[in-house]
C-alpha positions in Angstrom: 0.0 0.0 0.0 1.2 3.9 -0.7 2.1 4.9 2.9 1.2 8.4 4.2 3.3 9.8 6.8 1.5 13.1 8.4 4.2 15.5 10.2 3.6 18.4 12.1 6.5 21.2 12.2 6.4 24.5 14.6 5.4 27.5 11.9 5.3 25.2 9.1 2.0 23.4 7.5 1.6 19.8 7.9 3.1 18.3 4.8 2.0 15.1 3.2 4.3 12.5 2.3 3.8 9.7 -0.2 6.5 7.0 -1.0 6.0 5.3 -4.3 5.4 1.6 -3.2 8.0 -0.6 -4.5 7.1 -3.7 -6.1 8.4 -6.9 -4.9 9.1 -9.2 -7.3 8.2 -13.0 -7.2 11.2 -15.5 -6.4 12.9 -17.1 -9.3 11.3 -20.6 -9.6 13.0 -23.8 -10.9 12.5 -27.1 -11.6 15.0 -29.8 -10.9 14.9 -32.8 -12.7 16.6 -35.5 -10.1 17.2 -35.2 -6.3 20.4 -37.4 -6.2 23.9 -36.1 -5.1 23.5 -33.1 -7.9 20.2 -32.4 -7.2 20.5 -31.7 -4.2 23.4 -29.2 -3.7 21.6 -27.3 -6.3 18.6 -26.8 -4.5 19.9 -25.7 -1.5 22.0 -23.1 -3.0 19.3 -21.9 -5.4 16.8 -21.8 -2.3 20.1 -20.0 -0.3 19.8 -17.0 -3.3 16.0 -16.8 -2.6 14.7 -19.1 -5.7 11.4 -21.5 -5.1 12.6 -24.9 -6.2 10.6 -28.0 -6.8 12.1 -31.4 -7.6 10.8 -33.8 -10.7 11.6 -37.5 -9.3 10.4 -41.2 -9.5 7.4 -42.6 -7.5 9.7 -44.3 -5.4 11.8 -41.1 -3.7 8.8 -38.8 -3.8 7.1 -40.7 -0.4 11.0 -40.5 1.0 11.2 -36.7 0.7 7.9 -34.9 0.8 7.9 -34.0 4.7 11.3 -35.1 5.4 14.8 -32.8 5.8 17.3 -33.3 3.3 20.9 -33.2 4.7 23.8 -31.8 2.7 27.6 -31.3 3.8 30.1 -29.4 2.3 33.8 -30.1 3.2 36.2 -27.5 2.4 39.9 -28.6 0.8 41.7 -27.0 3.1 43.8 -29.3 5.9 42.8 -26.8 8.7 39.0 -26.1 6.9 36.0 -27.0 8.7 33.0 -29.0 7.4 29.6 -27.2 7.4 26.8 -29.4 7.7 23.1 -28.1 6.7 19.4 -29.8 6.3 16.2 -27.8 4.4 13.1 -28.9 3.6 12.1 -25.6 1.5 11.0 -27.8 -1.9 8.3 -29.3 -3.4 7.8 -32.8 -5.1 6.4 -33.6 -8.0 6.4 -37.1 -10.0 5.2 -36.7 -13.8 5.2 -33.7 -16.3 1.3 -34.0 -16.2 1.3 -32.7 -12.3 3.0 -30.3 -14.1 0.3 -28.3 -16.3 0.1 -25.1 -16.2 2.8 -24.5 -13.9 5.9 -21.5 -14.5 9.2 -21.9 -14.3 12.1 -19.9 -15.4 14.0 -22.8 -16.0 14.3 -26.7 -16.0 17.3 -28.2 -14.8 18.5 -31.6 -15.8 20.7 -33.3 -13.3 19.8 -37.2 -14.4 22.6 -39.1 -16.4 22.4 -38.9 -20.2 21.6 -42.3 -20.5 18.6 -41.5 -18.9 17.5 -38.8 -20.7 16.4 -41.8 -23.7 14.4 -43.9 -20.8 10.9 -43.5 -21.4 9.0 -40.5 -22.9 9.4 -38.3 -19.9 11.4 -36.0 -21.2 9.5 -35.8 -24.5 6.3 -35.2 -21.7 8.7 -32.4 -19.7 9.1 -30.5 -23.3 5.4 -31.3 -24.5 3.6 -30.0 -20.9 6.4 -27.3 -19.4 9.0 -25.9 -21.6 7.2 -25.7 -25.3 4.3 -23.7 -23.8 6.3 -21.5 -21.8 9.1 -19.5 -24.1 10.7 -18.1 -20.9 11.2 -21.1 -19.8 14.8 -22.2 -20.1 16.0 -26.0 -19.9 19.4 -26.4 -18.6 21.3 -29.5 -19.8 24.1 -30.5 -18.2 25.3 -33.5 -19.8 27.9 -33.9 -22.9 26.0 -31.8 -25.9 28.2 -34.1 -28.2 25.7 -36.5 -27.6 22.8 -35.0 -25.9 22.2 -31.5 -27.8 20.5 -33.8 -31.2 18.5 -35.6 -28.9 17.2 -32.2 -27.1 16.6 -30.8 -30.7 14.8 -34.0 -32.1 12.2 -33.4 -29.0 11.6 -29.5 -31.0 12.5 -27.5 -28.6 13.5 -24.1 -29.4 16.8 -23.2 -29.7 16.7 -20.0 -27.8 15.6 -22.3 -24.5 18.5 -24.3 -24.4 20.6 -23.2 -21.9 24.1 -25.6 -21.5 25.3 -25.5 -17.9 28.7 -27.5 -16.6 28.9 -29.3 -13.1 31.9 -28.4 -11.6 31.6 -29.6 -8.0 32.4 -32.7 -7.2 29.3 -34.5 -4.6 27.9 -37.9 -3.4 25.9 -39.6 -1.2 27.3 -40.5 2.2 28.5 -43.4 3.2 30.7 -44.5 0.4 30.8 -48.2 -0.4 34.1 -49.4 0.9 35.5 -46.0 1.7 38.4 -46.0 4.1 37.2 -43.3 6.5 34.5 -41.6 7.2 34.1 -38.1 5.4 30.6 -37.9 6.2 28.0 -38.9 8.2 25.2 -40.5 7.0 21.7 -38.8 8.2 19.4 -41.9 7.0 19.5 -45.2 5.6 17.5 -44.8 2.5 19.2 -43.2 -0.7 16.8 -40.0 -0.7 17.7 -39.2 2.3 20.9 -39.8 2.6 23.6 -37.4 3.6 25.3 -35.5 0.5 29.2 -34.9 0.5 30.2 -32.2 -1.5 33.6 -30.1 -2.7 34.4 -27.3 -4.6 30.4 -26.1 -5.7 30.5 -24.2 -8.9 28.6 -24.3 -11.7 29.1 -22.9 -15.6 26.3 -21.3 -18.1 26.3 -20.7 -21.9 23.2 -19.6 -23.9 21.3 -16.5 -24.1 21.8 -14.2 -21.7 18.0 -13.5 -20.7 18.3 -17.4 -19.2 21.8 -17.4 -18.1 22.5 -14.3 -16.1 19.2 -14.5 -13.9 20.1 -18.0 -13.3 23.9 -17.1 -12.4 22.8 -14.2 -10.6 20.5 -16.6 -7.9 23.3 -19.1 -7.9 25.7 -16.6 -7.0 24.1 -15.0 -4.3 23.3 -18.9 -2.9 27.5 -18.7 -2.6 27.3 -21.3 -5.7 29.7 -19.8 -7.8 28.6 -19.5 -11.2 30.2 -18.2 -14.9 28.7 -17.5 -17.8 31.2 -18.7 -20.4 30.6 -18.4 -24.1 31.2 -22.0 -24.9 30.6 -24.5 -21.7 30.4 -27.2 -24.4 34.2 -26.8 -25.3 35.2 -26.3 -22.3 33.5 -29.9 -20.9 34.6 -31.7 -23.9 38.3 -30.9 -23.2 37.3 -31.9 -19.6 35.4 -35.1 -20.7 38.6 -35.8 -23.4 40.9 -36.1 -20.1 38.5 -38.1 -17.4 36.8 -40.3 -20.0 39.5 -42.5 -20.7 41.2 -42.1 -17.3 37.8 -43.8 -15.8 38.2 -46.3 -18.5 41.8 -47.2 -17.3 40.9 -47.4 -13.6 37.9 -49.3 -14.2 40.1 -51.8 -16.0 42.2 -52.1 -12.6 39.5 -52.3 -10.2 39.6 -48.9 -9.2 43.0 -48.8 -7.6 45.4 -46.0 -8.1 48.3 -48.4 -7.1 47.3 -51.2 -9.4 47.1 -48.7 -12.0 50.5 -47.4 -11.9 52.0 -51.1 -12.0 49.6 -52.4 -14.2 51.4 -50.7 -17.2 48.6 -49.0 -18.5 49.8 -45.0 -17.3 50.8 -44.7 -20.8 47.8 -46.4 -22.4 45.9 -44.1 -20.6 47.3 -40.7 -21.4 47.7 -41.3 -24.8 44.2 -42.4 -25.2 43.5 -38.8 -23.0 46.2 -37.0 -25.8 43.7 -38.9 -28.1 40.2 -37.6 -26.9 42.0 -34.1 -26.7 42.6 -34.0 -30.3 39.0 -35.1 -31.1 37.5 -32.3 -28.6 40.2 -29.6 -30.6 38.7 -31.1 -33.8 35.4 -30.9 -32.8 34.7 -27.6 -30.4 37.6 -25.4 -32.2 41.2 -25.3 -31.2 42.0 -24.4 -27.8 45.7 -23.1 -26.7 45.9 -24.1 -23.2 44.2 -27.6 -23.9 47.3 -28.3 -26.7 50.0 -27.5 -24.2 48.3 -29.6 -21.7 47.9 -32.5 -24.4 51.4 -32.5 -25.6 53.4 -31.4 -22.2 51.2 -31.9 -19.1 49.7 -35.6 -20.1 51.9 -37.7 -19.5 52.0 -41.1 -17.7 55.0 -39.3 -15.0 52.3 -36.7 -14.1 49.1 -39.2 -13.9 51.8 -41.5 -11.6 52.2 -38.4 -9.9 48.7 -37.4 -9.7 47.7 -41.1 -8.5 49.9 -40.9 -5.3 48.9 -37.7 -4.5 44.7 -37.6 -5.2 44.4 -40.2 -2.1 46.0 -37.1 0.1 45.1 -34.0 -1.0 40.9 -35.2 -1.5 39.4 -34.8 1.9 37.0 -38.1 1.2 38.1 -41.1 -0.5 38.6 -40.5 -4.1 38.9 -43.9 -5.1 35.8 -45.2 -3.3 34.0 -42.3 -5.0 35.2 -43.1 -8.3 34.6 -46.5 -8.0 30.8 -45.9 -6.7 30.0 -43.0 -8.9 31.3 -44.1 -12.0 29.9 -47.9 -11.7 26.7 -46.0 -11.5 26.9 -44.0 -14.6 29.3 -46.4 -16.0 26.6 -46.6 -19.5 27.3 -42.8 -19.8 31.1 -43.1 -19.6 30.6 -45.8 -22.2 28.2 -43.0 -24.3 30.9 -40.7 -24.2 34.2 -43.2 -25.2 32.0 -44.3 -28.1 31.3 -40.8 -29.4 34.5 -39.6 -29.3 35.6 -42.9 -31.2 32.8 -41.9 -33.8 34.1 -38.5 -33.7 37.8 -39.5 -34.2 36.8 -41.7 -37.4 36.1 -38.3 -38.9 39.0 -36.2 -37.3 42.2 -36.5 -39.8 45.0 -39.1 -38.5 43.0 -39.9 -35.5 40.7 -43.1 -37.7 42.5 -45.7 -35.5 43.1 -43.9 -32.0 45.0 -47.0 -30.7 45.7 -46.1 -27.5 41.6 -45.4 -26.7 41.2 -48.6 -28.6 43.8 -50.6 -26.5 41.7 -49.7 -23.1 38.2 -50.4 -24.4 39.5 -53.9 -25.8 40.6 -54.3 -21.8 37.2 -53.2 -20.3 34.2 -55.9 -19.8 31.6 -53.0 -20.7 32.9 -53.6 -24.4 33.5 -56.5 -24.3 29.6 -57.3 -23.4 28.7 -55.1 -25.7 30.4 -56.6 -28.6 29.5 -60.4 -27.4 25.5 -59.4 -27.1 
């Protein structure tokens, strides 16, 4: 309302005052697609920078968190840094696009794996019911666009919606399997509501700026750390080019660090990263800092390096979170090897990529794969 403030002054008339109301604006709202270890973190920082959020998730996990607390931890990388441990419960639940209808959001964030963006017709439901009726509605993809950005198109959704985004923290849910110690503590038993760990939040934005700087602007003021880059894309396929086939190599020695460096594969596994890098130069444009890396950083001296060091420097247990997280999305890693093989068939002197080739021959993913 316009407020009227009457005062009286000795000599003077009584003089009216009015003060133009200022409008307050509705909270960002946002949909999260997935309420697992990425999910999470995102929500309580978007909720931090005064956003609405509402999770999309299966039948099963909606029971688990309408009602309950969710419980994050964020442990900081310094030696002498101390954990800070939060719950919230400021979300809502949903379970299909159709509860959806009519609903506004200013953007959709997709936090699932890539393989399961193809699951079902969910997604082609999310873009049917939410995003295609809605023009300001962005939808935030945060998976490889080598292989997901067709499939987003194919579903019609307009071009000036698509909003890439990059994960750059590194989170999980607490307790590891056969972690070492405890860098968490575990809130509940079920995996909803399970604690999650998580490092180094940050997040990256590329698209038009009338969905990426509102978005960056709430993630920032959540203390999520966000950039808007021109090209997230190129920037995760030089990324995805370096862990790819390092996940590869581990997976083929059982997720050990110290198996890996005497197994003899250190240099298998850089040159099929040296390999990836020239692909993701090929494909996203050269890049000067990712060619000195390629041809002077990796090397199998620095990944032995690297290897003895991770284990001490991570304050959870890296290999234990590899092993977990990357068994769980071990189909996308797969995704991603094959399309940068598919890629490199294309990319001058890069047809055979032997050293990429070598590891997949050594992994049972493939070789299922090639015996079904």
């Amino acid at each position: 309302c316009t407020h009227k403030h009457m005062h009286a002054q000795t000599n003077k008339p009584t003089q009216t005052h009015k003060h133009t109301k200022k409008t307050k604006m509705a909270p960002r709202r946002y949909l999260i697609v997935g309420a697992g270890a990425v999910g999470q973190p995102l929500c309580a920082h978007l909720v931090l920078g005064g956003a609405s959020v509402a999770f999309l998730v299966k039948e099963k996990y909606a029971a688990e968190s309408k009602g309950n607390a969710l419980t994050l931890e964020w442990l900081s990388m310094l030696p002498w840094g101390k954990s800070l441990r939060t719950t919230f419960t400021q979300f809502d639940v949903y379970t299909s696009a159709l509860e959806l209808k009519d609903q506004a959001f200013d953007a959709v964030i997709l936090t699932v794996a890539s393989t399961a963006l193809r699951q079902g017709e969910w997604l082609k439901e999310l873009a049917d019911i939410v995003l295609k009726p809605s023009p300001t509605t962005a939808l935030v993809f945060t998976t490889s666009a080598m292989s997901d950005l067709a499939l987003l198109e194919s579903l019609e959704i307009p071009q000036n919606q698509l909003v890439q985004g990059g994960i750059s923290f590194i989170s999980w849910q607490a307790p590891l399997p056969d972690e070492k110690f405890e860098a968490v503590r575990s809130a509940g038993k079920s995996k909803m509501l399970a604690t999650v760990g998580y490092v180094l939040p940050s997040f990256l934005l590329s698209g038009p700026a009338e969905h990426t700087k509102p978005l960056a602007e709430v993630m920032n003021r959540g203390k999520m750390p966000c950039s808007i880059l021109k090209d997230v894309e190129a920037e995760q396929a030089f990324a995805e080019a370096m862990l790819m086939p390092l996940l590869v190599g581990l997976e083929n020695c059982d997720w050990s660090f110290s198996t890996m460096r005497n197994s003899g594969l250190l240099g298998t596994t850089t040159g099929a990263m040296r390999e990836c890098l020239q692909v993701a130069q090929a494909e996203a444009g050269p890049n000067k800092l990712w060619k000195f890396l390629s041809f002077f950083v990796v090397r199998s001296w620095n990944l032995y390096l690297l290897s003895l060091a991770a284990p001490w420097v991570m304050p959870f247990d890296i290999q234990a979170y590899l092993k977990y997280h990357f068994c769980k999305v071990g189909d996308q890693t797969k995704q991603y090897i094959d399309d940068f093989r598919r890629a490199g068939e294309h990319s001058e002197g890069l047809n055979a990529m032997p050293n990429l080739a070598a590891l997949v021959g050594k992994n049972w993913r493939w070789k299922m794969a090639k015996a079904a």
